[in-house]
C-alpha positions in Angstrom: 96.0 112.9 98.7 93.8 115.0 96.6 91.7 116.6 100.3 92.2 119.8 100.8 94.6 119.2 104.0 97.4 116.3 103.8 97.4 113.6 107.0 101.0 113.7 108.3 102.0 109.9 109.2 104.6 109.2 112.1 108.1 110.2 110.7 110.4 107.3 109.7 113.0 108.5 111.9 110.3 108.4 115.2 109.7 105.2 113.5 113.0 104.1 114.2 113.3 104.8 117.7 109.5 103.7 118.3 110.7 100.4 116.8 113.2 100.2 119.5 111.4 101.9 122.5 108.5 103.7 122.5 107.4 106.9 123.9 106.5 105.1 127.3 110.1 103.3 127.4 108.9 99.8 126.7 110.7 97.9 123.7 108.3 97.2 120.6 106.8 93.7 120.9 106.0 92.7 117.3 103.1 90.3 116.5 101.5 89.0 113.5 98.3 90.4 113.0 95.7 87.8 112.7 92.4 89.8 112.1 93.2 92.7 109.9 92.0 96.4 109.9 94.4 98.1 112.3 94.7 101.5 111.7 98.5 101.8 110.9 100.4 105.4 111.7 103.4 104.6 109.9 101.3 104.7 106.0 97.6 105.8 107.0 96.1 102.8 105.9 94.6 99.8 107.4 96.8 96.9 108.3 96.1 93.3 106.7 95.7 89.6 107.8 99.2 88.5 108.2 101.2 92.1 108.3 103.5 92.2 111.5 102.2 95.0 113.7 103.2 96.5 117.1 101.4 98.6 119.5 103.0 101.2 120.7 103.2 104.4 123.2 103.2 107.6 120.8 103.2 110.8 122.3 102.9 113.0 119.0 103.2 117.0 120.9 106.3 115.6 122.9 107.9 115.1 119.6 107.3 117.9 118.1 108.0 120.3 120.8 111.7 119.1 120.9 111.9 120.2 117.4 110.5 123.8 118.2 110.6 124.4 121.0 107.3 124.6 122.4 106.0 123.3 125.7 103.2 121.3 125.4 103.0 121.3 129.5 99.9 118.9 130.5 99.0 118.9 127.0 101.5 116.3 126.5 99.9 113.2 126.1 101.0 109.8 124.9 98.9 107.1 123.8 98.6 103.7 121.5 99.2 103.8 118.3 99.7 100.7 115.7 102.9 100.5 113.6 104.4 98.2 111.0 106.9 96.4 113.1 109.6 96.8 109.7 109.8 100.0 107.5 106.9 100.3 105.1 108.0 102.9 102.9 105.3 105.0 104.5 102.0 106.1 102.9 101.1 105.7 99.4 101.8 108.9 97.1 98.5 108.3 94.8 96.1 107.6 98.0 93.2 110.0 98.0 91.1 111.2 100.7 91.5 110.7 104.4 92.5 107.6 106.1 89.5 106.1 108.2 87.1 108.3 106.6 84.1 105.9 107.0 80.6 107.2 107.2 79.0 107.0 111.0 82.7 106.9 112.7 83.3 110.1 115.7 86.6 112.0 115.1 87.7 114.9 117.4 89.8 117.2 115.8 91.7 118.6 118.5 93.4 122.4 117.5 97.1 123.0 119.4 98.8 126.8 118.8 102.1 126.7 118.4 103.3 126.3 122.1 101.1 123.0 122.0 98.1 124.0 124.0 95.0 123.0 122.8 92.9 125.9 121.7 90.1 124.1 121.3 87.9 121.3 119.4 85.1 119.6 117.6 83.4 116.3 117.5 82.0 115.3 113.9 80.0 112.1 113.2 81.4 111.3 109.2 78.4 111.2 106.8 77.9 110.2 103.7 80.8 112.2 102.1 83.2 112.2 104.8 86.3 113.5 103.0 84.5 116.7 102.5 83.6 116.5 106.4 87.3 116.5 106.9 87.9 119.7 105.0 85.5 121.3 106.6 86.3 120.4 109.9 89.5 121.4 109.6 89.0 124.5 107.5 87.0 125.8 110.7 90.0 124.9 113.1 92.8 127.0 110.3 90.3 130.0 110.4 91.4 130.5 113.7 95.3 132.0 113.4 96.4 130.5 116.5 96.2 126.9 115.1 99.2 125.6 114.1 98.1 121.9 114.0 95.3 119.8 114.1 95.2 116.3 115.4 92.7 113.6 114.3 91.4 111.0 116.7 89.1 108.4 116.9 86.2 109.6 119.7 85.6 105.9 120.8 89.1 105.0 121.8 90.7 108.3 121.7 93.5 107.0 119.7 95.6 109.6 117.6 94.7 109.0 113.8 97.0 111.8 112.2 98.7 115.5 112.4 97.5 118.0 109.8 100.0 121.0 110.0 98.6 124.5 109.1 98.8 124.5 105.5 
């Protein structure tokens, strides 16, 4: 990525186990996808016609906290996410910019401290130069020293687009 702040996907060992059972204890359910366009976790980009997909129960803070610790509390939400039902070797090292960056769409970027609260948040409508949006955005929620991450999510859906970690 050449943004200022680098999208974390889904880690390919919370791949594995989502690949088994998910976050909400259901087994994965793979499907061809017929249409196209669904915004993959495992390598930040869009899935295509034909890819086999799986929807899946993330819950990203729940994760995290049993690696450090922290305790999200209610905070701890889980929610859809699509995945590549087979390792995809993850996101692409020479993509630039931010994954679903198009002009008009709603992200909230939700801030969490490092005990996984949420500390607060902000709704942007992507212009023209989105990508620059994005740095922004989350330049705003790092200038508070409490952050420790940011997570991206579509405002229609609510569905979790990516991490960004305190750089």
């Amino acid at each position: 990525m050449t943004s200022t702040y680098r999208p974390q996907p889904i880690t390919p060992t919370t791949l594995q186990q989502l690949r088994v059972r998910d976050d909400a204890g259901q087994p994965m359910t793979p499907y061809p996808d017929g249409e196209g366009g669904a915004p993959l976790r495992c390598c930040l980009r869009p899935s295509t016609e034909g890819d086999r997909i799986a929807l899946v129960s993330y819950a990203p803070l729940r994760r995290w906290a049993a690696r450090t610790g922290a305790e999200p509390g209610a905070y701890d939400e889980q929610g859809p996410v699509f995945i590549h039902a087979q390792d995809c070797g993850g996101p692409d090292p020479d993509a630039t910019g931010y994954p679903w960056a198009r002009p008009g769409a709603l992200r909230a970027f939700r801030r969490y401290d490092s005990r996984g609260h949420i500390t607060g948040g902000r709704m942007v409508e992507l212009p023209e130069d989105a990508d620059a949006a994005f740095d922004h955005a989350l330049a705003e929620a790092f200038a508070d020293p409490e952050t420790a991450q940011v997570h991206v999510r579509a405002v229609e859906y609510g569905c979790y687009h990516f991490r960004v970690d305190r750089p």
